[in-house]
Legacy VTK file of the C-alpha trace (Angstrom):
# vtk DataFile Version 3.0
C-alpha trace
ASCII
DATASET POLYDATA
POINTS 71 float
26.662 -19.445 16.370
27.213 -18.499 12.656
26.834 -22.425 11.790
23.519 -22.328 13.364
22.317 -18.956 11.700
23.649 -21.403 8.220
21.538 -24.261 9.012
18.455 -22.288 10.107
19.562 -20.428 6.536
19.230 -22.920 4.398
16.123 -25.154 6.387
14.152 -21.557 5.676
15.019 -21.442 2.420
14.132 -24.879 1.584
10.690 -24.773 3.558
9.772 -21.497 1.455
10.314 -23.108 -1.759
7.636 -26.073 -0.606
4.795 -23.736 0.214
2.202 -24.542 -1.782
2.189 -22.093 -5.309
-0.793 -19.410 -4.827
0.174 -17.831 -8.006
0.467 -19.622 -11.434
3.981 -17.596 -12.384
5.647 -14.350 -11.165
3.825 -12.524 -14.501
0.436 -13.100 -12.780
1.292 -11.446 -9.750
2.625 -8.070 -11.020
-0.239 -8.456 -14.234
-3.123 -9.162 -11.300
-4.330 -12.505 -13.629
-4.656 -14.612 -10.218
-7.678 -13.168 -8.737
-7.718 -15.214 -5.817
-4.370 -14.732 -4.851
-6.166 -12.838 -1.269
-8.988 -14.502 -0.912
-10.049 -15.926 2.283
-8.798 -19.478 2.476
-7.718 -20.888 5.905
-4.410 -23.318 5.710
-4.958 -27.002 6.453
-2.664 -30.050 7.019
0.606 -30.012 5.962
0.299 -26.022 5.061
-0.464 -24.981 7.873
2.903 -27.193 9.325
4.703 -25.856 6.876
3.281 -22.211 7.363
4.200 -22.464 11.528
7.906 -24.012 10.442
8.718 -20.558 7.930
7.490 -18.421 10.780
9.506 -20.083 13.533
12.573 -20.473 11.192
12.298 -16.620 10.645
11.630 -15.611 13.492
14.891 -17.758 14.828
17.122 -16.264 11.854
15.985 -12.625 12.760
16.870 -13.442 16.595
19.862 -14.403 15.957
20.989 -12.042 13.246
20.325 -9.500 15.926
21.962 -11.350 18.935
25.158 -11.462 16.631
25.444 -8.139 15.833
25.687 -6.781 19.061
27.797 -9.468 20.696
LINES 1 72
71 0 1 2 3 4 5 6 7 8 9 10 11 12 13 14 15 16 17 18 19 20 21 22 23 24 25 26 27 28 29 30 31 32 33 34 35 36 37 38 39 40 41 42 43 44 45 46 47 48 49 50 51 52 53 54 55 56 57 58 59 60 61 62 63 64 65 66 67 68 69 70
């Protein structure tokens, strides 16, 4: 179980870091420079795969975070 929570780890962590960059740098976020950082724009293609993958993935780590703290 806790090589499985590992895997699902580090596949999450690597399919965060290829979502596509909605902000320039970390400075425009907190500074507000990247005005359409909200704006209505619907995910197509590959984001949108790779949008579904981070949510299953988290939702999986979450599960069984919780599944192994009470067994």
């Amino acid at each position: 179980m806790k090589t499985v929570l590992l895997v699902i780890s580090i596949l999450l962590i690597v399919i965060v870091l290829l979502q596509s960059n909605r902000a320039e740098s970390g400075a425009q976020i907190i500074s507000g420079g990247n005005s359409d950082l909200f704006s209505n724009r619907k995910e197509r293609g590959s984001e949108l795969v790779i949008s579904r993958i981070t949510l299953v993935l988290g939702m999986a780590f979450f599960l069984i975070s919780f599944v192994m703290e009470f067994i």
